[in-house]
N, C-alpha and C positions, 0 to 999 in steps of 0.2 A: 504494500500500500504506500510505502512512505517514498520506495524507489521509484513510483510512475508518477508521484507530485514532484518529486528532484527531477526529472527526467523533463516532466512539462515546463519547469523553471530555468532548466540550462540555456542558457545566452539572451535572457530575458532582459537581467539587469545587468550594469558599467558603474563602474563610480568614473568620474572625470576628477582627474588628481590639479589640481592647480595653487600655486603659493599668489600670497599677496604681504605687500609691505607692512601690516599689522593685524591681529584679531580685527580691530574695528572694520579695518576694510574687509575683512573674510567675513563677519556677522552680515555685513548689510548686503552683500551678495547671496549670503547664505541666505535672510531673509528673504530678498526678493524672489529667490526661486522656489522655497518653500512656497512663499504666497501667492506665486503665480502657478502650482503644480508642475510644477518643469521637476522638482525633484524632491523625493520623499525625505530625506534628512541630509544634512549635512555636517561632516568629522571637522571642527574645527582645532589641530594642534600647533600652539605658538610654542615658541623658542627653536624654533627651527634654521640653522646657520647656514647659508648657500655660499657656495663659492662659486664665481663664475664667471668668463670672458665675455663686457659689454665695451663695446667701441673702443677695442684695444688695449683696455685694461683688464687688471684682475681686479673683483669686486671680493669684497665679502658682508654678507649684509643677514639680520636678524629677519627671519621668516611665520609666516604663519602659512601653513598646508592647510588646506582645504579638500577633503573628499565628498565628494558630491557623489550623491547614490539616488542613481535614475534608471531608465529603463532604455533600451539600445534602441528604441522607436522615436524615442524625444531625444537624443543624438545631437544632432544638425540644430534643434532648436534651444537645448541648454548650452551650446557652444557659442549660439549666435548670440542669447541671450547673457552669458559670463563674458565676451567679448565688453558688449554694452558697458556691465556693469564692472568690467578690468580698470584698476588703475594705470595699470602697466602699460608700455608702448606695445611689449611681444609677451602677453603672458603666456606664459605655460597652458595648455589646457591636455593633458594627456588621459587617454579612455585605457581602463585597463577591465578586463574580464571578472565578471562576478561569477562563477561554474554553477554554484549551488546554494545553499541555504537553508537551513530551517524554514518546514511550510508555513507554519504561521507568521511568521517574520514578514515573508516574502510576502504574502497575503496582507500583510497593513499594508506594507510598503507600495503594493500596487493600489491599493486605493487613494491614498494617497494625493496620485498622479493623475495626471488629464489623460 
């Protein structure tokens, strides 16, 4: 029983992984797509340190990650819409595979969404 619900939920959901320059800016992105149903929760983790080549230098700057957990149908529209609400010139927006999950989980998680 619990292996044909795992089975119907495989490649259903993506979290899209993207940092922004502080929690506040990750809250209010997070918010927006929460209240817009583009995605059912959002992982917000600050103290996250990047390191990384922008316009020919080396950067190192305090982060806050952001996982967004959505469903691989609203894709195209929570990128377009995190773009909107990016601080950034070139944010990150990287989709990474959800395989599975706890059915009841998964089951909030899609109502959730639009």
């Amino acid at each position: 029983m619990g292996g044909d619900t795992q089975a119907k939920d495989e490649g259903e959901f993506i979290f899209i992984y993207s940092t922004f320059g502080s929690v506040a800016d990750a809250e209010r992105a997070a918010e927006a797509l929460v209240r817009e149903k583009l995605a059912a929760c959002v992982n917000i983790h600050g103290g996250v340190r990047s390191v990384y080549e922008w316009k020919g230098a080396v950067e190192k700057e305090d982060e806050a990650a952001a996982f967004i957990k959505t469903r691989v149908a609203l894709q195209e529209k929570v990128m377009a819409r995190l773009r909107e609400l990016h601080p950034y010139e070139v944010p990150a927006m990287l989709v990474l595979p959800i395989m599975s999950g706890n059915a009841d989980y998964l089951e909030w998680a899609r109502g959730q969404m639009g």
